[in-house]
VEXDREN-2710 file (C-alpha; in Angstrom, 1 decimal):
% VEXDREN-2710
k/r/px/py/pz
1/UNK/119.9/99.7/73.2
2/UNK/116.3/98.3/74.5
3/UNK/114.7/100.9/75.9
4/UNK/113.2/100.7/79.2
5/UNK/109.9/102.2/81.0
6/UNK/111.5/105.8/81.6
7/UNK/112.0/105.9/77.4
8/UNK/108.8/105.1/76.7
9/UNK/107.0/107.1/79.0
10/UNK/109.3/110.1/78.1
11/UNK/108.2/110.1/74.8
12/UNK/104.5/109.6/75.4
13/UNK/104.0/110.9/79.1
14/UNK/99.9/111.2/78.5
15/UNK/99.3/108.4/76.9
16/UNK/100.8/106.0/79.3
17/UNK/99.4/107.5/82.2
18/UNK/102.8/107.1/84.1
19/UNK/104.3/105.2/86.3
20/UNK/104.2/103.6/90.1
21/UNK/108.0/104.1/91.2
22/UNK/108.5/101.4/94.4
23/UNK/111.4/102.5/95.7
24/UNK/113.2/104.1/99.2
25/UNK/113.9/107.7/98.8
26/UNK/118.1/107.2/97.5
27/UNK/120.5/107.7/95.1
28/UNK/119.2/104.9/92.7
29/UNK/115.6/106.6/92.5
30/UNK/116.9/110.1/91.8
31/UNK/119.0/108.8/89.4
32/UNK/116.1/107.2/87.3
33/UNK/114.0/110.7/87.6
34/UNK/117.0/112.7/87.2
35/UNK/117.5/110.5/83.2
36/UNK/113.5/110.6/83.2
37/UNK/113.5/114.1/83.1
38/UNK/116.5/114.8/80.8
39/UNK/114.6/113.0/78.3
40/UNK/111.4/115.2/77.9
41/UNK/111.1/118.5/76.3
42/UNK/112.6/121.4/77.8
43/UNK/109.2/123.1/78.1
44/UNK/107.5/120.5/79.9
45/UNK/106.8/121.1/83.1
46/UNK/107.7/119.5/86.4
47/UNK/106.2/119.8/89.6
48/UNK/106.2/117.8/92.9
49/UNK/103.6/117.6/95.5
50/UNK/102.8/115.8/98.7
51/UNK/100.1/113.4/99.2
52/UNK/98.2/115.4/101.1
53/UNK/97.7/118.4/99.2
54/UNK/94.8/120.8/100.1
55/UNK/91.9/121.6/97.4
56/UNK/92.5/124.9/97.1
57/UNK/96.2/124.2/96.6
58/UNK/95.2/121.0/94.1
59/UNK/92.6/122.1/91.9
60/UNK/93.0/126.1/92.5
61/UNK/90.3/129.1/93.4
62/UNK/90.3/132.4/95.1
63/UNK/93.9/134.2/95.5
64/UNK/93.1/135.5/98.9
65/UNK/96.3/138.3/98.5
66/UNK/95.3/139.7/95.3
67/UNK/91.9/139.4/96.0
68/UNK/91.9/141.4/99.5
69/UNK/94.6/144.0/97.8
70/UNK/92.7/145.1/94.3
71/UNK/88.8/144.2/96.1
72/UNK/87.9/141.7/93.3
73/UNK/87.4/138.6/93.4
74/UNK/91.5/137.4/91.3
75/UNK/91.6/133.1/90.5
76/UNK/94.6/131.3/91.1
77/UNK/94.8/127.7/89.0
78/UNK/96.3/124.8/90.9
79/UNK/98.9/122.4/90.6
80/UNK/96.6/120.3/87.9
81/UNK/96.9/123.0/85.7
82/UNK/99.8/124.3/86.1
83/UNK/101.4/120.8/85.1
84/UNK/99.9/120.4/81.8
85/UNK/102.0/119.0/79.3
86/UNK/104.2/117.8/81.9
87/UNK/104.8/115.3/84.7
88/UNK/103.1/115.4/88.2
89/UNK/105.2/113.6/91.2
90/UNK/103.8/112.3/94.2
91/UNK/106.2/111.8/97.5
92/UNK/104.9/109.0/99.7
93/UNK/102.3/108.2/97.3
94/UNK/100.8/105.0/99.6
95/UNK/99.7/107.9/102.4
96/UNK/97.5/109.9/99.8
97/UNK/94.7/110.9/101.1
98/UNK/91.1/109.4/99.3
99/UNK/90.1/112.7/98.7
100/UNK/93.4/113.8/96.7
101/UNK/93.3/110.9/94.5
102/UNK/90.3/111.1/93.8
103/UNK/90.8/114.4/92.7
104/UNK/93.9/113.6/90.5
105/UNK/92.2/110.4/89.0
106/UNK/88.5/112.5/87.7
107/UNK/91.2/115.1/86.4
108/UNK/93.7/112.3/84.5
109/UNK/89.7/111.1/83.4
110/UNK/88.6/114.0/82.1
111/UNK/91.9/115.8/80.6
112/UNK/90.5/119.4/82.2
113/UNK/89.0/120.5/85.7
114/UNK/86.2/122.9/86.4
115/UNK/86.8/124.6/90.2
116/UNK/84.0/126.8/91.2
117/UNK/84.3/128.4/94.6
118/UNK/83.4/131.9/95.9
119/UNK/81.7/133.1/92.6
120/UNK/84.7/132.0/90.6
121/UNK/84.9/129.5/87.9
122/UNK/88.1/128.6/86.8
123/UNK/88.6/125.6/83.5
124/UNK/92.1/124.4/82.9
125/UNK/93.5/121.9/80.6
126/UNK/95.5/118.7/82.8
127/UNK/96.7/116.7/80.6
128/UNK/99.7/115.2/82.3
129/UNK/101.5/111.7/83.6
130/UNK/101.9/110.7/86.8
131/UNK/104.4/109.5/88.9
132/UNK/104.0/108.2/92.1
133/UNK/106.8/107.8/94.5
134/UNK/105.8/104.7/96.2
135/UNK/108.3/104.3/99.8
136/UNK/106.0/101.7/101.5
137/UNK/107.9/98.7/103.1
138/UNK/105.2/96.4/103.5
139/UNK/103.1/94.3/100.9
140/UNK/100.0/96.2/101.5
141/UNK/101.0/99.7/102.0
142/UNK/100.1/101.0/98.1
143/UNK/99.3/104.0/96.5
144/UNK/95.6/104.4/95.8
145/UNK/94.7/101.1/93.4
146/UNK/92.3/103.7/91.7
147/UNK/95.3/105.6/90.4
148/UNK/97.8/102.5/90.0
149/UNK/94.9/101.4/87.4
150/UNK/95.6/105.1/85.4
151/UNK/99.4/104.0/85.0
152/UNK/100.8/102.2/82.7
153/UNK/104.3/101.0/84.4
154/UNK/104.6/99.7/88.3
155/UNK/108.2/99.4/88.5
156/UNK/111.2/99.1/91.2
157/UNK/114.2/100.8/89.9
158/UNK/117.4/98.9/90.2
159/UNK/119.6/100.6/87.4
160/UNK/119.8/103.8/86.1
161/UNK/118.6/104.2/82.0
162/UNK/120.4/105.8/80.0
163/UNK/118.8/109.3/78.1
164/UNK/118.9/109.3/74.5
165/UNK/117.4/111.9/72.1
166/UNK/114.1/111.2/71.5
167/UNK/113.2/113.8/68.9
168/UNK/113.0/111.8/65.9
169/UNK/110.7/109.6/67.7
170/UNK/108.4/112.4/69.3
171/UNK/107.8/113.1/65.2
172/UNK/107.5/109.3/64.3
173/UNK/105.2/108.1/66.8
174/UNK/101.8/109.1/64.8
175/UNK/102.2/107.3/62.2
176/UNK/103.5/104.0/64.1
177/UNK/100.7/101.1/63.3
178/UNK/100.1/97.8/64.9
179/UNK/99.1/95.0/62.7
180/UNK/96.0/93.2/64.0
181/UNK/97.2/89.7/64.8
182/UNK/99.8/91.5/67.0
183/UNK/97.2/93.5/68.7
184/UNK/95.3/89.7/69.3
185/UNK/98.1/88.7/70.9
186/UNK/98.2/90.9/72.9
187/UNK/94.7/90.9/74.5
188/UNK/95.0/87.2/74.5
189/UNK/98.0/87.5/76.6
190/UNK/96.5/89.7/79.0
191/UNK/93.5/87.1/79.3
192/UNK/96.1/84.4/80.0
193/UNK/97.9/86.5/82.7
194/UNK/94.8/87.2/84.3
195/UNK/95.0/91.1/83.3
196/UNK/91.0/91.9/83.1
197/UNK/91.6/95.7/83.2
198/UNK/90.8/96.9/79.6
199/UNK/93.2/99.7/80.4
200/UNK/96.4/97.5/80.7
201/UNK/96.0/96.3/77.3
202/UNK/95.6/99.7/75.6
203/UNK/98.7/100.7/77.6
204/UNK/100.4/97.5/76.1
205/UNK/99.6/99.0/72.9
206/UNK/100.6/102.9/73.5
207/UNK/104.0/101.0/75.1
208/UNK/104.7/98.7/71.9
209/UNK/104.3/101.8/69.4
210/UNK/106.8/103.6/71.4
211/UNK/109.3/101.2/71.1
212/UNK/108.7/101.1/67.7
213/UNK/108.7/104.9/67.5
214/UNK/112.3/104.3/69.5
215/UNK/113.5/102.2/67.2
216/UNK/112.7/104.2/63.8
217/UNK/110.0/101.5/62.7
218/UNK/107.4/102.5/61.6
219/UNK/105.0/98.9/62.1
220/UNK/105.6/97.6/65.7
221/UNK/107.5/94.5/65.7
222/UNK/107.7/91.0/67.7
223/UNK/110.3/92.3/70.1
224/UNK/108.1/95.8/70.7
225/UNK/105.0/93.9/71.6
226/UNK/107.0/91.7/73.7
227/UNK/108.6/94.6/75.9
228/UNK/105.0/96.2/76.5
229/UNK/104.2/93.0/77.9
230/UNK/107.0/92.4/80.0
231/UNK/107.1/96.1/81.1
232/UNK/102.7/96.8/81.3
233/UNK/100.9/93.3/81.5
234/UNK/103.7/91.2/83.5
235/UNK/103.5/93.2/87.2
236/UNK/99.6/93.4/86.8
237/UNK/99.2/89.2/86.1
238/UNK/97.1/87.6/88.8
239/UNK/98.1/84.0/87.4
240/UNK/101.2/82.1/86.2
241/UNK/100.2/80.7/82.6
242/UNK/103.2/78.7/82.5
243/UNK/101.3/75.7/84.2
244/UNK/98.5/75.8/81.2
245/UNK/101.2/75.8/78.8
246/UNK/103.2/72.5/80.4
247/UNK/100.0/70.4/80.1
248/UNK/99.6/71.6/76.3
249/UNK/101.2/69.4/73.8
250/UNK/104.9/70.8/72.2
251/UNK/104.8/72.4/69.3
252/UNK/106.1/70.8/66.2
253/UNK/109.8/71.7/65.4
254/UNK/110.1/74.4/62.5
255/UNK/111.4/73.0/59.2
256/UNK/114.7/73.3/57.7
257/UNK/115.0/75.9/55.2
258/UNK/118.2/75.5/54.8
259/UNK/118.7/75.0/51.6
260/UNK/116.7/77.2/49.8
261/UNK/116.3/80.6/49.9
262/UNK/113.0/81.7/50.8
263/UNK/112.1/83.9/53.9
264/UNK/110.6/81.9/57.0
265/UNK/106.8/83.3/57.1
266/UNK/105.7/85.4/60.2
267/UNK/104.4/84.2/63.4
268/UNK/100.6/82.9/63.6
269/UNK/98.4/84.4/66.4
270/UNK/99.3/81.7/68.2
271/UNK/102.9/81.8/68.1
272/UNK/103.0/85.6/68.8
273/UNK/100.4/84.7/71.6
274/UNK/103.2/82.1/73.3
275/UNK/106.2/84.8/72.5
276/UNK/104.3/87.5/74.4
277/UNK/103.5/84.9/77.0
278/UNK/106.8/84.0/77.2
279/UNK/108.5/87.6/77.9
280/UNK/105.7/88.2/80.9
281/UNK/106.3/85.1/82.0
282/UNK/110.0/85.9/82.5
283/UNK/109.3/89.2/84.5
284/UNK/106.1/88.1/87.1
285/UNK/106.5/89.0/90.8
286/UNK/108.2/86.8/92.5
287/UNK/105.7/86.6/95.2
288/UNK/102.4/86.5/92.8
289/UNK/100.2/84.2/95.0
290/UNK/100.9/86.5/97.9
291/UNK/100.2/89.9/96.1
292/UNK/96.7/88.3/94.8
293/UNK/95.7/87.1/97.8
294/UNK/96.4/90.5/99.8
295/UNK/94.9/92.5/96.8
296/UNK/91.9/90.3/97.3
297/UNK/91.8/90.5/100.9
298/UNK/92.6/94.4/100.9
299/UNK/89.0/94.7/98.2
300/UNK/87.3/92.2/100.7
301/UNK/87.8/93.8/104.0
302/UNK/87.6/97.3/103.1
303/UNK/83.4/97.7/104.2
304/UNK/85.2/96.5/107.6
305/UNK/83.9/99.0/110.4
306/UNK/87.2/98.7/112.2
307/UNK/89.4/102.1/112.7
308/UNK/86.4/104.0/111.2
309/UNK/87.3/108.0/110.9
310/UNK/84.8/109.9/113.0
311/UNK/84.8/113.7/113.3
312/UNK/86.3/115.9/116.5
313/UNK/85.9/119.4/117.2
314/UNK/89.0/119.9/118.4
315/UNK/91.9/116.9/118.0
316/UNK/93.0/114.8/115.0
317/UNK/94.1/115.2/111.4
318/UNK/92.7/118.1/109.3
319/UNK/90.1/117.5/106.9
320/UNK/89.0/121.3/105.9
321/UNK/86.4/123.3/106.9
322/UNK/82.6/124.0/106.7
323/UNK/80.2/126.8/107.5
324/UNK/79.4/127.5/111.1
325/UNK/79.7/129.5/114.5
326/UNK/82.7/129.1/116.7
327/UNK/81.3/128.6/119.7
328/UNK/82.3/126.0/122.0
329/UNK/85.1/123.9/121.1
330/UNK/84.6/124.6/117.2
331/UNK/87.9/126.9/116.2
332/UNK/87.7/129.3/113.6
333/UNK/89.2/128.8/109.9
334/UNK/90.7/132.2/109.9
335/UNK/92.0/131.7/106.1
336/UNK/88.5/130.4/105.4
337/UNK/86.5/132.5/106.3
338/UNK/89.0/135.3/104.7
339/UNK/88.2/133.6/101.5
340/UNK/84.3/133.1/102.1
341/UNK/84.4/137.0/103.0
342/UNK/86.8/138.5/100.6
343/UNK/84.6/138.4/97.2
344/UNK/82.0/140.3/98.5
345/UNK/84.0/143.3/99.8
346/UNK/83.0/145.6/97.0
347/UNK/79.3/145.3/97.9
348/UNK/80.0/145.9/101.9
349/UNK/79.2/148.5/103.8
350/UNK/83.0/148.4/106.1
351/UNK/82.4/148.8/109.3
352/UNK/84.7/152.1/111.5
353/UNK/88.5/151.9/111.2
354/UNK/87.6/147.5/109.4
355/UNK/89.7/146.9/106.7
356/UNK/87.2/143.7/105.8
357/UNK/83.5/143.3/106.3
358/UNK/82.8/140.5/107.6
359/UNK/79.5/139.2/108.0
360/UNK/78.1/135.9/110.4
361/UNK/77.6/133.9/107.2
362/UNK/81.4/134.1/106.1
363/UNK/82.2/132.2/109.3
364/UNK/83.8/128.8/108.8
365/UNK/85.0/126.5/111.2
366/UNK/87.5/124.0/111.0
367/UNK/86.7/120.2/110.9
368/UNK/89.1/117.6/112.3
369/UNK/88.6/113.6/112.1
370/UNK/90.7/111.0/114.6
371/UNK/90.6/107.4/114.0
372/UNK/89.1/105.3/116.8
373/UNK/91.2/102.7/118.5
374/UNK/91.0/99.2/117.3
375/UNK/91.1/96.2/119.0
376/UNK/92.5/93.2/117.6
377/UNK/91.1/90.0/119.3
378/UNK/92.5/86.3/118.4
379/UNK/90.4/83.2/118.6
380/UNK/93.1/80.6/118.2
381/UNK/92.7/77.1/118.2
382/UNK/94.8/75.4/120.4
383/UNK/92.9/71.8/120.2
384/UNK/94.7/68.5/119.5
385/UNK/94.1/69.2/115.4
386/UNK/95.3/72.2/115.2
387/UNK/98.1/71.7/117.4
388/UNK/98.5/68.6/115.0
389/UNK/98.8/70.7/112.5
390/UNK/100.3/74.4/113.1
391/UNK/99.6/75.8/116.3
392/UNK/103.4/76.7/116.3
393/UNK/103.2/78.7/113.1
394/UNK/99.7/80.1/114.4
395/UNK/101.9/81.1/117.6
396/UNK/104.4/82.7/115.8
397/UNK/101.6/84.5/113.4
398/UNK/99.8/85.7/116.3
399/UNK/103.5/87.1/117.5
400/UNK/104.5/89.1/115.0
401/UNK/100.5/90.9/114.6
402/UNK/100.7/91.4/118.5
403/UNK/104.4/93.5/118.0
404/UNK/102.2/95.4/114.9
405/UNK/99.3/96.4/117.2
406/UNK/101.8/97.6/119.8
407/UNK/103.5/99.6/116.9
408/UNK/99.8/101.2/116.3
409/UNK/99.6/101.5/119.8
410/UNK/96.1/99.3/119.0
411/UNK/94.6/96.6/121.9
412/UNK/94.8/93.1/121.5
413/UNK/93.1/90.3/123.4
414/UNK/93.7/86.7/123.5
415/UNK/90.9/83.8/123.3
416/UNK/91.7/80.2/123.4
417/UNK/89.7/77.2/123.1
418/UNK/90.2/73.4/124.1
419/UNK/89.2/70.5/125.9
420/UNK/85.7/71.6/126.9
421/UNK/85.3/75.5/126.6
422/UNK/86.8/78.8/125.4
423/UNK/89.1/81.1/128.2
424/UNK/89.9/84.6/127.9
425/UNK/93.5/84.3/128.1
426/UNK/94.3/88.2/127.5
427/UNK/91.1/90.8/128.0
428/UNK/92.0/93.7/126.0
429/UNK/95.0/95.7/126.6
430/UNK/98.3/97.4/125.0
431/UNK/100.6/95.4/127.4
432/UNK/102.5/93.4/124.5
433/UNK/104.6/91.9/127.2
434/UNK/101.9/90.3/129.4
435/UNK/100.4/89.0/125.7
436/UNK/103.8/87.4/124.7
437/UNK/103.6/85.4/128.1
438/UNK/99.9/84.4/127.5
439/UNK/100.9/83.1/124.1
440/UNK/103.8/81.1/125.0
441/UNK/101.9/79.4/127.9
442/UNK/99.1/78.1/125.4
443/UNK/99.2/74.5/125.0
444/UNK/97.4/72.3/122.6
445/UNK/95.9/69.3/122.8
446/UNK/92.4/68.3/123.4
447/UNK/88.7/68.4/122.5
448/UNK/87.7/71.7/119.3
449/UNK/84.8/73.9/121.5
450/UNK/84.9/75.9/118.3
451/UNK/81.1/77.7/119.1
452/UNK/82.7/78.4/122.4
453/UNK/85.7/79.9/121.5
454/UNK/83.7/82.2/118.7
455/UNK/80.8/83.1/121.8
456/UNK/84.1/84.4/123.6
457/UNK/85.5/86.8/121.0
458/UNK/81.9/87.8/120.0
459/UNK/81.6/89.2/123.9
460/UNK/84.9/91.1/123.8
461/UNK/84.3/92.7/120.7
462/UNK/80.7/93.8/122.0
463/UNK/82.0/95.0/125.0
464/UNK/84.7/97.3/122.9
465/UNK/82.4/98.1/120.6
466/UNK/80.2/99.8/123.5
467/UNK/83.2/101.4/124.6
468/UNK/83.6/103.4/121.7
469/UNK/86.8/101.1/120.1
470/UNK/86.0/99.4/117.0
471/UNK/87.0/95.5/116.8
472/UNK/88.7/92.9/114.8
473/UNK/88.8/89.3/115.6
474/UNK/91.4/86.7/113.8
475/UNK/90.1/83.3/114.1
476/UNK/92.9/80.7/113.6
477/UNK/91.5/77.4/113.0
478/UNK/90.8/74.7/110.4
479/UNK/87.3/74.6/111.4
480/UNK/86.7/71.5/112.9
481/UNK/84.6/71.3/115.5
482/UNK/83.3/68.7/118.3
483/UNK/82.2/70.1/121.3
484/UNK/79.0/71.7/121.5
485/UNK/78.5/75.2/123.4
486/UNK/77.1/73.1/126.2
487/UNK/80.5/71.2/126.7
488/UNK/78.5/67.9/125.5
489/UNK/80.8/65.9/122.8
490/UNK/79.8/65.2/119.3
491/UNK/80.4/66.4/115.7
492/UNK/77.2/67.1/114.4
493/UNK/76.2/69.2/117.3
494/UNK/79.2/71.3/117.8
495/UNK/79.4/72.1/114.0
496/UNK/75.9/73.3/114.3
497/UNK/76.7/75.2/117.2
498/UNK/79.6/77.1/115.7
499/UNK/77.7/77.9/112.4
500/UNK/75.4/80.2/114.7
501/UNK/78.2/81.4/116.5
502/UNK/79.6/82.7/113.4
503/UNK/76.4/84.4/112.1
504/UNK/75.7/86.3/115.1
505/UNK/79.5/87.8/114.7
506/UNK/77.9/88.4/111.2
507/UNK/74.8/90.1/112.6
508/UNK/76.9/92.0/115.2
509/UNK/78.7/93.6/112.2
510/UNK/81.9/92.7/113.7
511/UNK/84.7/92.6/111.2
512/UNK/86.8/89.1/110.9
513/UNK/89.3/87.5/109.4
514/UNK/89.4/83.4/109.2
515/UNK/92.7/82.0/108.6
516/UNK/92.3/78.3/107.8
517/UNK/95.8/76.1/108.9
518/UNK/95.0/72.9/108.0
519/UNK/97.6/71.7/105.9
520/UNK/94.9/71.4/102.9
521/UNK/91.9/73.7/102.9
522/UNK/88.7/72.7/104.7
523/UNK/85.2/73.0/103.2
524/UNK/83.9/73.8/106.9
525/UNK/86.5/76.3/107.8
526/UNK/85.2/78.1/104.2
527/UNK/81.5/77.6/104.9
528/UNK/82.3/79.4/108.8
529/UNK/83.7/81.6/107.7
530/UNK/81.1/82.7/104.8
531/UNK/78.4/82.3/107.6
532/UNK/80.7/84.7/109.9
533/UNK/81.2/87.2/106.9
534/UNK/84.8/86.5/107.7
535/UNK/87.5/87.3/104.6
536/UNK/88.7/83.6/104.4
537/UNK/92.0/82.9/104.0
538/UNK/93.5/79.3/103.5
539/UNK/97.2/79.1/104.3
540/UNK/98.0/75.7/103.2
541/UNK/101.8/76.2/102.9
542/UNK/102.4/79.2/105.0
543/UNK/104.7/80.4/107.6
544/UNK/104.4/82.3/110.5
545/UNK/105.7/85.2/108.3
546/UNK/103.3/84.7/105.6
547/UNK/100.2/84.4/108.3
548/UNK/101.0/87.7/109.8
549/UNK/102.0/89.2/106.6
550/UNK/98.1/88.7/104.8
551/UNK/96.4/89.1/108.4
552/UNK/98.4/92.7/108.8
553/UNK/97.5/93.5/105.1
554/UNK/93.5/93.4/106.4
555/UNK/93.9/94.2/109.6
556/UNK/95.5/97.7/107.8
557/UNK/92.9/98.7/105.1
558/UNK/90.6/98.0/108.4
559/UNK/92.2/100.9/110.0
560/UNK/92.6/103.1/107.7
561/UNK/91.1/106.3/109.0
END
């Protein structure tokens, strides 16, 4: 039987890191932990956790029961240690917190934590794999990339794998060895997929002596390396080799040996190289050029200022607490301050008829963060190229993204420009009806004001911006212009014109996104959108489900709070 990602990673947990798990919560995904977990040793432990974990809960500290009851400070280690040896799962891993995985990725780092908090210092061990329960529907809802870099498998579970007894492997598996032209292949397979982490490669390696281990062999074998790379290098390629390989001449056809009786010689680095090659090859995302282009949009947008977290005395999502008075509207950590107070008890004078002492410096207060309210304003081109080109698929785009921001309960705003000038067809507002009828009343046709039509959304992000909403503007366009800002014709003019329109959105510092829809991408929609500071994003061949689909992955990470 070929093993699969779950028999590996059962046999080395910690060195594989773990795995990414894309699936709904369902019967197909407890089946695969349910054989996961029949396959590792009965001691190891076993622990789930949401994705919002506090620290205290996380990393451990002060046990604020046995610490109030015996009058000393007593530590309590967190989940991190108490999972060593074992397997640590993650339940709606693409809403973890930043703080929380960057916790769990300095301890996967480090293979130990140091806590120290209320004169305590606790040191554990946390040497453990990871598995994150990944349940977002769309492209760009992930886990943390920072932690999906720590694991070796990103899988979606469609069958259930079958447990086996891995004992004899468990005893095998240190003295499996890789021969080098194997491990050459490898790393020049990860080069040709476009794999530039170091870490996938080394995971290639840990996964191929498994399967060896698996198997009883004790030198990993063709069809070992070739499962690490299907299973670790294939959903991390950014490129499709197969192209580079058509254009390369065929190789020559092996002899005939027939008729004697010697043994065929083993593959060259080359050949193992194309084998490898061949069994990623067979197993990339179906969607690669997609997942690229949102990972690089995702990296590109995230300095955006859009949706930017701000702090709230009383309202929001909890984010701990710090010292302070509560006065005002600042409430008072209760638990907190327990904690702060609760060391120090032996050294206290108590107060009449006071269980505790508690002193003004023990206060703590809690702190709370909201996310502001975005507006999302598109510029779309509705000239006589555009419409020439796309303007229905722009108007389907823009659609879909308006029913998204309603869904965030986010703004949207409407520019248009033809003929001679830019119009406001939608100031901003959360009415997605009255925005469906503005869109389906643009027509095309006419004259490209581009500089206009960029002034325009420049004003209405100001204008939110100074009403305490952060903005996003969409330009749809291929970047064409020939109208100045003046309304005067000519090419050389309006293009000049629209280049400083889209460097004072970059000096306002408002974030934008530049979706080129020229049927072939246009040098001066990339150079606007470089002068704008714009994540650029040519749609050659893309639908109206596609547009919105890269768009919403930006105009996400540009929320996040």
């Amino acid at each position: 039987m070929t093993p699969d990602a779950a028999h590996l990673l059962a046999l080395d947990p910690v060195g594989l890191g773990g795995v990414a798990l894309r699936a709904p919560f369902g019967p197909v995904r407890d089946a695969w932990l349910a054989a996961l977990r029949a396959m590792l040793p009965d001691a190891a432990p076993w622990r789930r956790i949401p994705p919002d974990l506090p620290d205290n809960r996380l990393l451990g500290g002060l046990d604020l029961t046995a610490t109030l009851s015996l009058g000393k400070p007593v530590a309590e280690h967190g989940v991190l240690a108490a999972v060593d040896q074992g397997l640590l799962l993650v339940a709606m891993a693409e809403r973890m917190a930043p703080t929380t995985a960057a916790r769990i990725t300095a301890a996967m780092d480090q293979r130990e934590i140091t806590v120290e908090r209320e004169g305590l210092r606790l040191t554990a061990h946390t040497r453990f794999a990871l598995v994150l329960l990944d349940e977002g529907i769309e492209p760009e809802e992930r886990p943390p990339a920072a932690l999906l870099e720590r694991l070796a498998f990103r899988i979606t579970p469609d069958t259930t794998p079958k447990p086996m007894d891995l004992s004899r492997a468990r005893a095998l598996l240190p003295r499996v060895s890789m021969p080098m032209e194997m491990l050459e292949a490898l790393v020049a397979a990860a080069a040709a997929l476009g794999v530039a982490s170091p870490r996938a490669t080394l995971f290639a390696i840990r996964a191929a002596r498994a399967a060896a281990a698996i198997a009883g062999r004790r030198v990993v074998a063709d069809d070992d390396a070739a499962l690490a790379a299907t299973l670790v290098l294939a959903p991390r390629a950014t490129r499709n080799p197969s192209a580079e390989q058509d254009e390369s001449p065929p190789p020559p056809p092996p002899e005939d040996n027939s008729d004697t009786d010697e043994t065929p010689p083993p593959p060259s680095p080359d050949q193992l190289q194309e084998l490898l090659l061949a069994a990623a090859a067979a197993n990339l995302p179906a969607h690669l050029l997609d997942e690229a282009q949102l990972k690089a949009l995702s990296s590109r947008a995230g300095g955006g200022r859009a949706g930017a977290a701000r702090q709230h005395a009383q309202t929001g999502r909890p984010m701990g607490a710090r010292a302070g008075e509560p006065r005002g509207n600042n409430r008072l950590a209760v638990l907190d301050t327990l904690r702060a107070a609760a060391p120090w008890q032996a050294l206290r004078t108590r107060p009449p008829h006071a269980r505790i002492a508690i002193r003004r410096e023990d206060f703590r207060i809690r702190q709370f963060k909201r996310r502001n309210e975005t507006t999302s304003i598109f510029a779309v081109d509705a000239s006589g190229s555009s419409a020439l080109h796309r303007l229905a698929e722009a108007k389907g785009a823009v659609e879909l993204l308006l029913a998204d921001c309603y869904v965030r309960r986010d703004r949207v705003a409407l520019v248009a420009f033809r003929g001679q000038a830019a119009e406001v067809l939608l100031p901003p507002t959360h009415a997605l009806a009255r925005a469906k009828r503005s869109l389906a009343a643009l027509p095309g046709g006419g004259p490209t004001p581009l500089a206009s039509g960029l002034d325009a959304a420049l004003e209405l992000a100001r204008a939110e911006e100074r009403a305490g909403r952060a903005a996003l503007v969409v330009i749809m366009t291929d970047g064409r212009a020939n109208i100045a800002r003046d309304g005067t014709p000519g090419a050389a003019r309006a293009q000049q014109d629209a280049m400083e329109s889209a460097r004072a959105l970059r000096l306002a510092g408002v974030s934008a996104i530049l979706l080129d829809t020229a049927p072939r991408p246009q040098p001066a929609a990339r150079a606007l959108a470089d002068a704008a500071g714009a994540v650029y994003l040519p749609m050659p061949a893309a639908d109206a489900q596609r547009m919105s689909r890269a768009v919403g992955a930006a105009v996400q990470r540009l929320e996040a709070a």
